[in-house]
Biotite code that builds the C-alpha atoms (Angstrom):
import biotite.structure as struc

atoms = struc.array([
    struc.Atom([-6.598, 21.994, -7.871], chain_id="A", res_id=1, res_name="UNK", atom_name="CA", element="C"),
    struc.Atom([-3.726, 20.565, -7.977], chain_id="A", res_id=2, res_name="UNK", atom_name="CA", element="C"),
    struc.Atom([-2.388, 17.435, -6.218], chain_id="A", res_id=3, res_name="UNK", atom_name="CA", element="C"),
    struc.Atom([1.041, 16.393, -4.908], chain_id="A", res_id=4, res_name="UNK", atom_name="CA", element="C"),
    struc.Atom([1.376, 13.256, -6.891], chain_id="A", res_id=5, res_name="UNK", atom_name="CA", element="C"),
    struc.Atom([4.608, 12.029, -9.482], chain_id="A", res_id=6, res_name="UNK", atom_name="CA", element="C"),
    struc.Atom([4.028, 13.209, -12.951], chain_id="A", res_id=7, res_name="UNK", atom_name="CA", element="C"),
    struc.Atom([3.966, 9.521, -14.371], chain_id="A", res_id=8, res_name="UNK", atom_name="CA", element="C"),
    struc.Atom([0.110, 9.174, -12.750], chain_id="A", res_id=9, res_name="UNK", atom_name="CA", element="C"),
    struc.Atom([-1.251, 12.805, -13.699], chain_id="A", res_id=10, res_name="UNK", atom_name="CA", element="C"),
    struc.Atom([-2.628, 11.364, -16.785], chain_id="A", res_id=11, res_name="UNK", atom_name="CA", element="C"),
    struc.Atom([-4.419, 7.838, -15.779], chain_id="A", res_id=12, res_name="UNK", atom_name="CA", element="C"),
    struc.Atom([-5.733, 9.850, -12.411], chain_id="A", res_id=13, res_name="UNK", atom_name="CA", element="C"),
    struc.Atom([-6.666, 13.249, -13.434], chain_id="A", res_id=14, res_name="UNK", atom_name="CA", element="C"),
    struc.Atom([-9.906, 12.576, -14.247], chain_id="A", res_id=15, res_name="UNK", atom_name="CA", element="C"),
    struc.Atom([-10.814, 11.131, -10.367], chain_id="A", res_id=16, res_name="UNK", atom_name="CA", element="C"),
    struc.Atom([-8.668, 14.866, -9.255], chain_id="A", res_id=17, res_name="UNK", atom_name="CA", element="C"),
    struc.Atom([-12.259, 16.618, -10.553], chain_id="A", res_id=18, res_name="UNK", atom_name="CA", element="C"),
    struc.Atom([-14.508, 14.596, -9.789], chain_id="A", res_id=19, res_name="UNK", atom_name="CA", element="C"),
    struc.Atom([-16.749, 16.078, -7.151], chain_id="A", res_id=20, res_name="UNK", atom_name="CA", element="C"),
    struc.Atom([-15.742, 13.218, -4.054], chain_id="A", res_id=21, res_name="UNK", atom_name="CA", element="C"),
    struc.Atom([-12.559, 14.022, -4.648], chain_id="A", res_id=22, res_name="UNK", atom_name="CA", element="C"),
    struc.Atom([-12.474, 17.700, -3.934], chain_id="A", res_id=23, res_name="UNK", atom_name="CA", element="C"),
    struc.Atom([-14.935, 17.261, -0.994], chain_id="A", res_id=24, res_name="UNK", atom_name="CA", element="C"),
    struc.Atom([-12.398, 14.415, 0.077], chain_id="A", res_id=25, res_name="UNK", atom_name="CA", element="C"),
    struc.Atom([-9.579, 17.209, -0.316], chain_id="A", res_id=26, res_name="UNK", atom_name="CA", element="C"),
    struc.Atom([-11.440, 19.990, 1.981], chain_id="A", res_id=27, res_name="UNK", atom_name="CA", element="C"),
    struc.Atom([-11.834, 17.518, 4.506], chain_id="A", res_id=28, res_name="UNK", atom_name="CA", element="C"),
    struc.Atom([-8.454, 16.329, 4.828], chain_id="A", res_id=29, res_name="UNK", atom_name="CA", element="C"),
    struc.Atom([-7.064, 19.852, 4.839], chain_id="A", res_id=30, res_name="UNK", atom_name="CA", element="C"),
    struc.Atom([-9.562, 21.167, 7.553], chain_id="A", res_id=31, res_name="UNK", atom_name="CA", element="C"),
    struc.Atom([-8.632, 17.929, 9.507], chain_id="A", res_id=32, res_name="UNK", atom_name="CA", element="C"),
    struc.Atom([-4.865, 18.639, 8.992], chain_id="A", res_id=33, res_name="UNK", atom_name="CA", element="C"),
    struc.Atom([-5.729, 22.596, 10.325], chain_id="A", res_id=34, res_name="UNK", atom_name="CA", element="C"),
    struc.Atom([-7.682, 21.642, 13.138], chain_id="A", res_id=35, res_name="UNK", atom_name="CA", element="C"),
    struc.Atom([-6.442, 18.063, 14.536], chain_id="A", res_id=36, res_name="UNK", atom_name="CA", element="C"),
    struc.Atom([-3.421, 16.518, 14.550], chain_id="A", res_id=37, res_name="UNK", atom_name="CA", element="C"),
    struc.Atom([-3.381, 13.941, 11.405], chain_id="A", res_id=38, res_name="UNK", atom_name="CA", element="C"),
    struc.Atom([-0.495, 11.306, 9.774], chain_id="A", res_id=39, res_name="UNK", atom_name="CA", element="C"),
    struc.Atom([0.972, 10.745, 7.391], chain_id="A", res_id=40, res_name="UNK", atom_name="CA", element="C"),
    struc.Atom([2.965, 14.625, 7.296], chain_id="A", res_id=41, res_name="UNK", atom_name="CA", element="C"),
    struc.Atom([1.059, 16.475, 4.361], chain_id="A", res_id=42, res_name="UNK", atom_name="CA", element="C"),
    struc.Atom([4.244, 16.181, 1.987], chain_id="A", res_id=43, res_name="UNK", atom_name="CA", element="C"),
    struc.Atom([3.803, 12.226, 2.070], chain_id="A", res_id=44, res_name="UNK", atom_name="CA", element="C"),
    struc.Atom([-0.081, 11.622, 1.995], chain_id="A", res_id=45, res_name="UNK", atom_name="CA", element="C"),
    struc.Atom([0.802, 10.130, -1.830], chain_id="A", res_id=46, res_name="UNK", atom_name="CA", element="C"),
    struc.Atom([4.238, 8.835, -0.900], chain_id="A", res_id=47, res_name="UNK", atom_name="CA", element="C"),
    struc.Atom([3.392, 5.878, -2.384], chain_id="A", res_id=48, res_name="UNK", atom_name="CA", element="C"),
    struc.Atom([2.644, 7.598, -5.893], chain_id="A", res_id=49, res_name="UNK", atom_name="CA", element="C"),
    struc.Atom([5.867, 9.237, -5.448], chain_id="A", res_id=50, res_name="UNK", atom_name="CA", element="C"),
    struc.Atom([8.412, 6.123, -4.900], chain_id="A", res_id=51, res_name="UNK", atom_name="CA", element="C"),
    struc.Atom([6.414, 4.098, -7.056], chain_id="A", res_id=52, res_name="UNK", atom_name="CA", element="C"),
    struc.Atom([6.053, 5.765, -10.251], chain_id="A", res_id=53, res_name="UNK", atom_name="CA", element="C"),
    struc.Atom([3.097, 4.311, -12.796], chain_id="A", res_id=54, res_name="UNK", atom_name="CA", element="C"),
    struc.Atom([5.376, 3.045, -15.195], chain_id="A", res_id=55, res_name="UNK", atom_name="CA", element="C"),
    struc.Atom([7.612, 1.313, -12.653], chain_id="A", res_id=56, res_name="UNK", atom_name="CA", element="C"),
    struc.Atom([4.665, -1.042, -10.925], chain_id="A", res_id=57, res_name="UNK", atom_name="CA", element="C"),
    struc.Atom([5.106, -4.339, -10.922], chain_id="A", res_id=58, res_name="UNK", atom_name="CA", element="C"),
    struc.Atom([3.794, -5.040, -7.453], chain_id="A", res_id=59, res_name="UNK", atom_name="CA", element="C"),
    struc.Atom([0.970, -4.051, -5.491], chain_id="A", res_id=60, res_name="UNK", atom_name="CA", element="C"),
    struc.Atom([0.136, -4.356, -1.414], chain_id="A", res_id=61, res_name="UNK", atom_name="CA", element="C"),
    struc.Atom([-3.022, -3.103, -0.500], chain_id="A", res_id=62, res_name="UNK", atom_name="CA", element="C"),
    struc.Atom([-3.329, -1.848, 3.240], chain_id="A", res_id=63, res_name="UNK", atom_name="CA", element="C"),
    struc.Atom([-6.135, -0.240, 5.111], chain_id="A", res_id=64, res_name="UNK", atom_name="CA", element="C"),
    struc.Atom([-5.182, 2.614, 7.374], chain_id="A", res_id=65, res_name="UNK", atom_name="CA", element="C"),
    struc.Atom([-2.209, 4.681, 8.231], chain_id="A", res_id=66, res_name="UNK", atom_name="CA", element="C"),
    struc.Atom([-0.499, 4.376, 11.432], chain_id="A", res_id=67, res_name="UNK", atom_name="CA", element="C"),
    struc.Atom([-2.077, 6.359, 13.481], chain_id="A", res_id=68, res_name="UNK", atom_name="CA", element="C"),
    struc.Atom([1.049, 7.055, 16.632], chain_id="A", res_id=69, res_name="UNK", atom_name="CA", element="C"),
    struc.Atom([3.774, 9.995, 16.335], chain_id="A", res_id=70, res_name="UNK", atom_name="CA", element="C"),
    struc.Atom([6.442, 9.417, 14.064], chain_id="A", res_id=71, res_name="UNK", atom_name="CA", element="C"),
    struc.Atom([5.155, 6.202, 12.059], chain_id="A", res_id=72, res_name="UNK", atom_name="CA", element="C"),
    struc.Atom([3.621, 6.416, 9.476], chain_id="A", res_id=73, res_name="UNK", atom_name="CA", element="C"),
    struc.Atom([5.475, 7.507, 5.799], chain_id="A", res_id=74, res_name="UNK", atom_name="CA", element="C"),
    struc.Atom([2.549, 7.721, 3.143], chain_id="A", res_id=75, res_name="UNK", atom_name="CA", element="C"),
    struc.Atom([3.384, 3.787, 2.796], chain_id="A", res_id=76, res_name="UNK", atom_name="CA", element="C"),
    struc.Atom([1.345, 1.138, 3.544], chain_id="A", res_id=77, res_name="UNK", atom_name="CA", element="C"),
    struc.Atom([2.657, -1.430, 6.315], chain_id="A", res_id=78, res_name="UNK", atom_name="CA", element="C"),
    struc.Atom([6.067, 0.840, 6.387], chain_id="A", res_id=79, res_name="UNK", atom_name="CA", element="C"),
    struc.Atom([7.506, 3.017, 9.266], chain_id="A", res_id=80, res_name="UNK", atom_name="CA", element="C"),
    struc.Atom([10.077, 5.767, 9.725], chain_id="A", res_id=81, res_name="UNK", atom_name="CA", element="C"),
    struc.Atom([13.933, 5.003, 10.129], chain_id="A", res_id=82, res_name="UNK", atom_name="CA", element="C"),
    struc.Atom([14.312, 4.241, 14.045], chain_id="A", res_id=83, res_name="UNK", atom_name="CA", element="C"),
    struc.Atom([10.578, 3.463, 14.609], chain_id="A", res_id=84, res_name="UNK", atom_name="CA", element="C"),
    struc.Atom([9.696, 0.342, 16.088], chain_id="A", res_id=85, res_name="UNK", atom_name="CA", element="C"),
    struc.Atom([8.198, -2.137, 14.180], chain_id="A", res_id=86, res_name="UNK", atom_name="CA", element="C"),
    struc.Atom([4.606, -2.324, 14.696], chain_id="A", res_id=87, res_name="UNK", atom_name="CA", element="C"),
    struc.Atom([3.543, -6.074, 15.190], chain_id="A", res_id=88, res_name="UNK", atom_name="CA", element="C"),
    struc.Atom([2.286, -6.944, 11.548], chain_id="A", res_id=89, res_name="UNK", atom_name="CA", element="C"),
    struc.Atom([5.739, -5.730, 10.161], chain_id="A", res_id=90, res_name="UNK", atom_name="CA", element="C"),
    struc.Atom([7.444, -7.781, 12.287], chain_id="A", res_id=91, res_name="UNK", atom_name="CA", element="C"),
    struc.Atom([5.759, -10.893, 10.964], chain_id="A", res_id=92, res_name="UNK", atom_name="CA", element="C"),
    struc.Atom([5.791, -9.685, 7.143], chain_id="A", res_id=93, res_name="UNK", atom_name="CA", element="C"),
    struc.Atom([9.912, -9.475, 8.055], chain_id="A", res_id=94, res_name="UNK", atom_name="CA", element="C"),
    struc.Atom([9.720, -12.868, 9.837], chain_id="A", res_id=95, res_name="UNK", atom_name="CA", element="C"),
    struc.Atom([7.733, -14.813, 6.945], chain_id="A", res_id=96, res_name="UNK", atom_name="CA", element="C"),
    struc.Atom([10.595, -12.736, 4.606], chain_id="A", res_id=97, res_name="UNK", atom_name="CA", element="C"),
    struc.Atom([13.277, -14.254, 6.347], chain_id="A", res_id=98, res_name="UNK", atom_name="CA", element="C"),
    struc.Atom([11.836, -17.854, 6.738], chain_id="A", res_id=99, res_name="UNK", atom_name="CA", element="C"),
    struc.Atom([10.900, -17.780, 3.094], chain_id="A", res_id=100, res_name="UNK", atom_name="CA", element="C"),
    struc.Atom([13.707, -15.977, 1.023], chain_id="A", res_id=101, res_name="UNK", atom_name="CA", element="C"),
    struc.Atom([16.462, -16.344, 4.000], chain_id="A", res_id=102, res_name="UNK", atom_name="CA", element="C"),
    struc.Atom([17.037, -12.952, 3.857], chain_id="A", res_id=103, res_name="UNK", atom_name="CA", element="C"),
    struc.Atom([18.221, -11.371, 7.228], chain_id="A", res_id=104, res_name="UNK", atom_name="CA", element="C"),
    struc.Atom([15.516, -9.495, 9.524], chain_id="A", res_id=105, res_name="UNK", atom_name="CA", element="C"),
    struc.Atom([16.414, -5.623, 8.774], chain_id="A", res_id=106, res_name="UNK", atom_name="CA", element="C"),
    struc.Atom([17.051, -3.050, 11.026], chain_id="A", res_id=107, res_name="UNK", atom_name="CA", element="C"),
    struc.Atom([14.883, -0.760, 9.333], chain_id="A", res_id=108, res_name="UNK", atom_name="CA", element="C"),
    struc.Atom([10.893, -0.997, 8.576], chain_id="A", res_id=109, res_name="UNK", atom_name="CA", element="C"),
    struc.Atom([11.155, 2.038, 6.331], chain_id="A", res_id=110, res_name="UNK", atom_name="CA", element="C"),
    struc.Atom([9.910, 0.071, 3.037], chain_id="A", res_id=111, res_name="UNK", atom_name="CA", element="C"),
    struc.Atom([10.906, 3.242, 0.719], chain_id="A", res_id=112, res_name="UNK", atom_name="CA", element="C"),
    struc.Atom([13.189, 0.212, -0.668], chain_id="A", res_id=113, res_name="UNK", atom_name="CA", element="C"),
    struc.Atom([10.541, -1.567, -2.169], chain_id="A", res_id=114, res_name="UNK", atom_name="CA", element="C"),
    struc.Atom([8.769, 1.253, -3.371], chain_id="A", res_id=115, res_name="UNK", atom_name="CA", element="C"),
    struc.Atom([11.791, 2.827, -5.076], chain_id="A", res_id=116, res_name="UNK", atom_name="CA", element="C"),
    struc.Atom([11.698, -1.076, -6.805], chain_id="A", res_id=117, res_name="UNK", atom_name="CA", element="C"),
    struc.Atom([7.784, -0.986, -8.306], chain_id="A", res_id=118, res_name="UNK", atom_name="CA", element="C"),
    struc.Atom([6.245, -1.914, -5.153], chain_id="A", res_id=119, res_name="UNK", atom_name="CA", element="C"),
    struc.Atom([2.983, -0.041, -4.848], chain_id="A", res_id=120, res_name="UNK", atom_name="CA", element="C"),
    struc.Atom([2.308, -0.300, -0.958], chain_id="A", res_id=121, res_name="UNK", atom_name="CA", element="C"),
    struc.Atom([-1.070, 1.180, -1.051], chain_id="A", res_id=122, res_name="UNK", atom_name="CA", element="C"),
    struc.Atom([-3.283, 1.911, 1.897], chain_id="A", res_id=123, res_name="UNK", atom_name="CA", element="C"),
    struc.Atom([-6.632, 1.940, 0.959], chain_id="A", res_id=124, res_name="UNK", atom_name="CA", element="C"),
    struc.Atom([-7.418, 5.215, 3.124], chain_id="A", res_id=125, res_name="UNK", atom_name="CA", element="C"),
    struc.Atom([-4.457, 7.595, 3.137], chain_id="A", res_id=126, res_name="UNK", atom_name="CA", element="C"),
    struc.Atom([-4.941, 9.918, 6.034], chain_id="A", res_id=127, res_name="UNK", atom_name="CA", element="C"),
    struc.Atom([-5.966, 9.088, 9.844], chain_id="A", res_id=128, res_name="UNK", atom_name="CA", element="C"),
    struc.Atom([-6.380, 10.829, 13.035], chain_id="A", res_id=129, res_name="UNK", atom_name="CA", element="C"),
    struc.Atom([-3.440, 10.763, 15.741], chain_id="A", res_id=130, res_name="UNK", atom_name="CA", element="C"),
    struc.Atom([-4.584, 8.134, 17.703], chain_id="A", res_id=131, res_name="UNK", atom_name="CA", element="C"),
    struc.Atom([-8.168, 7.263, 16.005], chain_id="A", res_id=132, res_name="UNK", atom_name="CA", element="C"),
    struc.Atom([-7.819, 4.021, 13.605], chain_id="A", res_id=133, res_name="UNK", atom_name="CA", element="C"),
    struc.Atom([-10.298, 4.310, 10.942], chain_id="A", res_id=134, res_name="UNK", atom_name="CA", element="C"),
    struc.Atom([-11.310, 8.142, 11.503], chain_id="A", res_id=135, res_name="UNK", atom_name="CA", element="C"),
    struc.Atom([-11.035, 9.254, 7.826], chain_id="A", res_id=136, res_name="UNK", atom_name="CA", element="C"),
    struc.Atom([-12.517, 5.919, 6.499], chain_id="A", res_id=137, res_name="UNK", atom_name="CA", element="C"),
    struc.Atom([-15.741, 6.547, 4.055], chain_id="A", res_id=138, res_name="UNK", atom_name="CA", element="C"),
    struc.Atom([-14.675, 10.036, 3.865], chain_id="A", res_id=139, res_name="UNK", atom_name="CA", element="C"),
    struc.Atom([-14.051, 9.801, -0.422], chain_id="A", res_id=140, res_name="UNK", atom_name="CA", element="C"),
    struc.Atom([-10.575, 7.937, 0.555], chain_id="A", res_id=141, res_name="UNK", atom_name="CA", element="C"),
    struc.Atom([-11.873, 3.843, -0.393], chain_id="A", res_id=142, res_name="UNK", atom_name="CA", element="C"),
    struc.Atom([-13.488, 6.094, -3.813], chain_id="A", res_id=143, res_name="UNK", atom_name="CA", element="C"),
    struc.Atom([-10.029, 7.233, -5.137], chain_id="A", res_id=144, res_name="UNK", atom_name="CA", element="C"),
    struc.Atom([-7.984, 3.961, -4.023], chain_id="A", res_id=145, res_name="UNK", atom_name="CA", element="C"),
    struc.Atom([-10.090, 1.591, -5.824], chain_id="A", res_id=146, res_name="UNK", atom_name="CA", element="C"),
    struc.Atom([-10.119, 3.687, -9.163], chain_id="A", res_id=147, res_name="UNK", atom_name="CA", element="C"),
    struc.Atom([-6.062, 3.555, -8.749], chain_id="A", res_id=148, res_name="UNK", atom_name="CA", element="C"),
    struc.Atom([-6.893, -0.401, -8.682], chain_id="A", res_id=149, res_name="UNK", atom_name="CA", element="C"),
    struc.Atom([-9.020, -0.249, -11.440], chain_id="A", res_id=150, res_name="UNK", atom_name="CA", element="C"),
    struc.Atom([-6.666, 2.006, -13.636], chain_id="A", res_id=151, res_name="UNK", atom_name="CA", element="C"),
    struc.Atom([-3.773, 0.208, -12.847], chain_id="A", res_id=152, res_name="UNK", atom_name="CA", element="C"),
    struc.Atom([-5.342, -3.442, -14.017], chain_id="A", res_id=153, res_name="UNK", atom_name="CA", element="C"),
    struc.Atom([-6.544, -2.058, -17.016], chain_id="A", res_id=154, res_name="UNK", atom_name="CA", element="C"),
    struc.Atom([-3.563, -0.698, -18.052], chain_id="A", res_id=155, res_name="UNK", atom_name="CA", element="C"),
    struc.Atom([-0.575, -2.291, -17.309], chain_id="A", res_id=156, res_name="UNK", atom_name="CA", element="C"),
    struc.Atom([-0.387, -6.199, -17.454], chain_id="A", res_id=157, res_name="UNK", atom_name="CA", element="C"),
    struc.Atom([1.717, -8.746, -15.400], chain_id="A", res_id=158, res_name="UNK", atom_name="CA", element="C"),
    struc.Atom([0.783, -7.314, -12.196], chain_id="A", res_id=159, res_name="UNK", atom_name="CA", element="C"),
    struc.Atom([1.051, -9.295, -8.649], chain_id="A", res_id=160, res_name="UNK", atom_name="CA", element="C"),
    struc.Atom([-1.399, -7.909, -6.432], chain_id="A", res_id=161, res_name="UNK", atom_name="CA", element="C"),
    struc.Atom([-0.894, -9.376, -2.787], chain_id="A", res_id=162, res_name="UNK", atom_name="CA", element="C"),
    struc.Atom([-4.094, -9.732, -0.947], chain_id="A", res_id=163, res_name="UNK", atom_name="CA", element="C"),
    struc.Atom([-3.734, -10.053, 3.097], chain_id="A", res_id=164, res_name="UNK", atom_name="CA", element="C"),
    struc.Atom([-6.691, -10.148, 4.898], chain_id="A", res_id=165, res_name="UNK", atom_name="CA", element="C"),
    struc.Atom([-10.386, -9.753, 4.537], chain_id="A", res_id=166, res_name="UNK", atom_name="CA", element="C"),
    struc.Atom([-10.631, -6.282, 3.644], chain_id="A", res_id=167, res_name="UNK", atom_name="CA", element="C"),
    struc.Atom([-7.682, -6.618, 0.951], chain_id="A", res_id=168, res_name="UNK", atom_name="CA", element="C"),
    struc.Atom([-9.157, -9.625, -0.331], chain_id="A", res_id=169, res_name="UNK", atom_name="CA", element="C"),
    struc.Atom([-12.321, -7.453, -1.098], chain_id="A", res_id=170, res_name="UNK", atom_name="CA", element="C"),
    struc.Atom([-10.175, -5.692, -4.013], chain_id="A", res_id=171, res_name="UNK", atom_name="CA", element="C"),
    struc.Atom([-9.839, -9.006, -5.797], chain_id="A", res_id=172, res_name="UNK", atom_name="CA", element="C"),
    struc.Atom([-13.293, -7.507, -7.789], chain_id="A", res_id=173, res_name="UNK", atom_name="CA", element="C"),
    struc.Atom([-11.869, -4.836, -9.140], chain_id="A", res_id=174, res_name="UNK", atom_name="CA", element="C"),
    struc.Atom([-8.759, -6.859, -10.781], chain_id="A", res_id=175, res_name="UNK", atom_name="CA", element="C"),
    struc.Atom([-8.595, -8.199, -14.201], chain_id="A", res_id=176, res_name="UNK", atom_name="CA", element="C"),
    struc.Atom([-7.660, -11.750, -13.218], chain_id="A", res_id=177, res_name="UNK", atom_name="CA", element="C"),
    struc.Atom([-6.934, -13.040, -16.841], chain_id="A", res_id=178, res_name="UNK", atom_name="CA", element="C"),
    struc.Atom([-4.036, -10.935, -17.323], chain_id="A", res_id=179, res_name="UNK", atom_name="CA", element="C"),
    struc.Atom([-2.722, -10.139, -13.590], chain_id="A", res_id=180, res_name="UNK", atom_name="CA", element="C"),
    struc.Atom([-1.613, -12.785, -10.568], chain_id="A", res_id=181, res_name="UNK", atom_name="CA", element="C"),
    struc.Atom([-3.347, -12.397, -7.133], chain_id="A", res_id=182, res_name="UNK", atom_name="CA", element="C"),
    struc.Atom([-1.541, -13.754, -4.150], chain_id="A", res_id=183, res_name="UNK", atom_name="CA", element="C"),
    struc.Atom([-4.233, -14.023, -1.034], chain_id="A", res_id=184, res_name="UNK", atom_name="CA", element="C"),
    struc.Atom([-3.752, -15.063, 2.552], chain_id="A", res_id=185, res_name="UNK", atom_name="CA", element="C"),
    struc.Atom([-4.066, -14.165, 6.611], chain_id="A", res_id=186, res_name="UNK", atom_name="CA", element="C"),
    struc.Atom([-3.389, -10.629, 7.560], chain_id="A", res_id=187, res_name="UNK", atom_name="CA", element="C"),
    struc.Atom([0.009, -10.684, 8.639], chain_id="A", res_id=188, res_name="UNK", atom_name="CA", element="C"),
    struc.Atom([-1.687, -9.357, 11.812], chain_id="A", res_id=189, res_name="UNK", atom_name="CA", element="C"),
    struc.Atom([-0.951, -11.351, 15.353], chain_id="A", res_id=190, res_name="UNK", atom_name="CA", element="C"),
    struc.Atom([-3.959, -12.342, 15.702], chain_id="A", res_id=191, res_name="UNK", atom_name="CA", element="C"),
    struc.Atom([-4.437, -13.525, 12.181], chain_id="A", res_id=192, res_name="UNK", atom_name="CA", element="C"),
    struc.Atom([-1.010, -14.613, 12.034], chain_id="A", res_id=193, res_name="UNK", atom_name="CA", element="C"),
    struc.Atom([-0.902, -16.707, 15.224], chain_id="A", res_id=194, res_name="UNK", atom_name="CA", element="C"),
    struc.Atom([-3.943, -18.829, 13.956], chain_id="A", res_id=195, res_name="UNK", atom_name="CA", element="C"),
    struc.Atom([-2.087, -19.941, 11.166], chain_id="A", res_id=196, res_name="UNK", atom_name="CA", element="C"),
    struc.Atom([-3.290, -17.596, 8.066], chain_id="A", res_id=197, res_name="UNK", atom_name="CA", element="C"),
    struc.Atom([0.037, -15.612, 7.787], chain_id="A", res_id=198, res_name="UNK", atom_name="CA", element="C"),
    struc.Atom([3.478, -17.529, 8.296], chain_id="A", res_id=199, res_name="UNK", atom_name="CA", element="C"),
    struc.Atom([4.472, -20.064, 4.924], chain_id="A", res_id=200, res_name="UNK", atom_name="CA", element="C"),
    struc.Atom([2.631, -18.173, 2.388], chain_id="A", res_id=201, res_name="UNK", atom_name="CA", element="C"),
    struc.Atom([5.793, -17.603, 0.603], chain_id="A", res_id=202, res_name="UNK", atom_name="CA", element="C"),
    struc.Atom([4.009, -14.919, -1.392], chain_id="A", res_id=203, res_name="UNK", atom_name="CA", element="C"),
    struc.Atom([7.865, -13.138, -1.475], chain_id="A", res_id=204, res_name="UNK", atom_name="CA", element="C"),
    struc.Atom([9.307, -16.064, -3.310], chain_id="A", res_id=205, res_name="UNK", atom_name="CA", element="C"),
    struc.Atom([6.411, -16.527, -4.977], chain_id="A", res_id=206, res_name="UNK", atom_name="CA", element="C"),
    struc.Atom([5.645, -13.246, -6.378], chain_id="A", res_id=207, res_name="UNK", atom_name="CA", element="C"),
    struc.Atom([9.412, -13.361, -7.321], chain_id="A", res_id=208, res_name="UNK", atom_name="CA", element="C"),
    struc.Atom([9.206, -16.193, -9.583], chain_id="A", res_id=209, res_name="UNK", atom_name="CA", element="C"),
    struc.Atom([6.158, -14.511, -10.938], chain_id="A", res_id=210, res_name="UNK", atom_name="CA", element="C"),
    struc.Atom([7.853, -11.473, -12.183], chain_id="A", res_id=211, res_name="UNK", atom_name="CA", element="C"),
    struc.Atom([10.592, -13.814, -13.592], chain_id="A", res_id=212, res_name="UNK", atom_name="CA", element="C"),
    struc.Atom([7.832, -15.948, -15.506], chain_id="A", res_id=213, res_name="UNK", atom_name="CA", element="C"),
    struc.Atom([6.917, -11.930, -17.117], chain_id="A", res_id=214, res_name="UNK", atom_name="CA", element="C"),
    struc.Atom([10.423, -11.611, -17.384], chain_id="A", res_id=215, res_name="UNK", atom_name="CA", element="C"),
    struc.Atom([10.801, -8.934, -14.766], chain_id="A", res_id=216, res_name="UNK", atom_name="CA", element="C"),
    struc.Atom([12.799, -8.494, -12.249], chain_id="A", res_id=217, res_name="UNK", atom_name="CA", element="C"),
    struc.Atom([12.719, -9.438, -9.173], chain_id="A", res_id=218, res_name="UNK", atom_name="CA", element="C"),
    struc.Atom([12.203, -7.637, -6.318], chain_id="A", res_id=219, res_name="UNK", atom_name="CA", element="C"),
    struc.Atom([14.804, -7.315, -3.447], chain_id="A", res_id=220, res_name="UNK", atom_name="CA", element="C"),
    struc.Atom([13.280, -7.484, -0.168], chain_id="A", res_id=221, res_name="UNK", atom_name="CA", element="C"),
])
């Protein structure tokens, strides 16, 4: 079977592509994408894969769940369509961006940008229900993310992983902390963010400087 993923990741992930979760995981999300309507659009399920190829990451953001309204989500986690409105967590990740780096707030949330620059912007579950947050959760989804996780920390070195939330913060386990930085805080959620977890975590400028320290560059947000 074969899977709409960038060439550079065939080899680390082919093994989880025939394992038996994955291709019960696969006939679910196609019967779910013939019978309901589901987001991301087929073609960018592994977006993320695509824009940020294996040899290019340097970053990591893990996410839970895809937007679930018309039009939003892209196959990246946290990132929206050209001429969507921001949903309210990208609004603050923008607003901590431009307190922390100065960096103007952008008309766009479509983070393709960062991707296209080593950001992996991985949502832990790929596919969702219109309109049902968390309907393809524990469906083989959680399985396949954390073995990218895995994979990627064994294999590549110098990695920031950045950590928002509880559920993101669970992935910490599966990282090889000796040899990889992980940046941790609030969900940049209102109602994390409004108690005080989110805004002046600098983890922007921060994970900048870390990348220079591996002497990497920098990404542009």
């Amino acid at each position: 079977m074969s899977v709409d993923i960038h060439e550079s990741w065939k080899p680390y992930l082919e093994g989880e592509f025939s394992k038996s979760y994955f291709k019960e995981l696969i006939g679910f999300v196609r019967s779910e994408y013939k019978s309901q309507t589901c987001f991301p659009p087929g073609k960018q399920i592994f977006n993320a894969f695509n824009h940020c190829h294996f040899n290019h990451v340097k970053v990591v953001v893990i996410g839970q769940d895809p937007y679930h309204g018309y039009g939003q989500a892209n196959g990246l986690c946290f990132s929206v369509n050209d001429g969507i409105s921001h949903p309210p967590s990208l609004i603050n990740i923008f607003k901590e961006i431009e307190t922390d780096l100065g960096i103007p707030y952008p008309k766009s949330g479509n983070l393709m940008r960062w991707a296209d620059q080593g950001v992996l912007l991985l949502n832990a579950t790929l596919t969702v229900r219109a309109h049902q947050a968390g309907s393809h959760q524990k469906r083989g989804w959680e399985t396949f993310t954390d073995a990218v996780i895995k994979i990627i920390s064994e294999q590549k070195e110098h990695i920031v992983f950045l950590l928002w939330g509880g559920y993101a913060k669970q992935k910490t386990r599966l990282i090889n902390t000796s040899k990889h930085k992980v940046l941790t805080s609030g969900h940049p959620s209102p109602l994390s963010a409004n108690r005080g977890y989110w805004f002046g975590n600098k983890h922007f400028s921060k994970t900048n400087s870390l990348l220079e320290q591996a002497s990497l560059v920098p990404v542009q947000w």
